[in-house]
N, C-alpha and C positions, 0 to 999 in steps of 0.2 A: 729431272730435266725433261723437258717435251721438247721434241726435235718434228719440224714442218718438211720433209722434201720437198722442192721444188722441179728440181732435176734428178732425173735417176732411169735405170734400165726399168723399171715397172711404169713409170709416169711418162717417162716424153723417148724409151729406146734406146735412150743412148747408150755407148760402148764403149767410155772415156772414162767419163767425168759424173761427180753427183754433188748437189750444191744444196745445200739445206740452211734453215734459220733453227734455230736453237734458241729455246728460254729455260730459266735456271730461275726460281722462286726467289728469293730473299733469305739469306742465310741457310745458303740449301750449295750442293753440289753433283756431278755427275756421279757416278760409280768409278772406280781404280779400273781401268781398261788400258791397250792398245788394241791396234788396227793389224791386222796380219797381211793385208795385200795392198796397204795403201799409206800414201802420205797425207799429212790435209793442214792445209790452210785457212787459219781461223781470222776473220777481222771481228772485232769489238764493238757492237753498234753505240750499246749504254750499260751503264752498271758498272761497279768497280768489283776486284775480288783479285783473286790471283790464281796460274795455272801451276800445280804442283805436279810435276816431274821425273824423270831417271826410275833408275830398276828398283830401287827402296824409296821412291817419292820423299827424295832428300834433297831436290833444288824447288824453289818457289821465286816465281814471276810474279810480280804488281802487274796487273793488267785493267785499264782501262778503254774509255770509247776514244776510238782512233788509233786502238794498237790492231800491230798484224803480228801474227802469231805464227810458228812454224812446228810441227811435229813429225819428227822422220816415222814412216814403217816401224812397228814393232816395239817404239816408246814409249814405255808406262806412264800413263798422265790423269790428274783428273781438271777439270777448273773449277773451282770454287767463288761462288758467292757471298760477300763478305758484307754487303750492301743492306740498304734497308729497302730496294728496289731490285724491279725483275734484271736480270744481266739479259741480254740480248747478242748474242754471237752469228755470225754467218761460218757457217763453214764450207769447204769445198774440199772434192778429195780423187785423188785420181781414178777413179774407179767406180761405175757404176753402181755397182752392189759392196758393201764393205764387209769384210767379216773383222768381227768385234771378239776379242778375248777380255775376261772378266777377270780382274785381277780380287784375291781374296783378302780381308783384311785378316790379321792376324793378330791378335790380343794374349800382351804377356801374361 
């Protein structure tokens, strides 16, 4: 996934908010993470795929363009690209700087 800031304490200062564009490859997905200081709010520009979820990424969302998307603080997520096209997401999140935990996969 290649993630664009737009907004952010390095770029334009701010003490809030950081608002980025996000692209996701074609049958490709982010890494297993949550967010430690932040909540963020994702809108779906294009692409289809679905957001996978909870502390054992055991719920899965169909997500496409025109969804808005909600992840609390500290909720294991990843999104996935299911598509034979790039996925396109905005995201925005309360907090300038985000710190990002890596969730590890783990193979029986």
């Amino acid at each position: 996934m290649t993630r664009l800031a737009s907004v952010s304490e390095k770029l334009t200062g701010s003490t809030s908010i950081q608002l980025a564009v996000a692209t996701i490859p074609p049958h490709s997905a982010s890494s297993r993470h949550y967010h430690l200081n932040c909540e963020s709010a994702i809108y779906v520009v294009k692409g289809h795929g679905r957001l996978v979820i909870g502390d054992n990424l055991d719920r899965e969302l169909a997500i496409g363009p025109g969804d808005f998307i909600y992840v609390p603080a500290e909720a294991v997520h990843q999104p996935v690209n299911d598509g034979a096209d790039d996925m396109e997401i905005i995201v925005a999140r309360n907090t300038p700087v985000e710190i990002v935990a890596e969730v590890e996969t783990t193979k029986a």
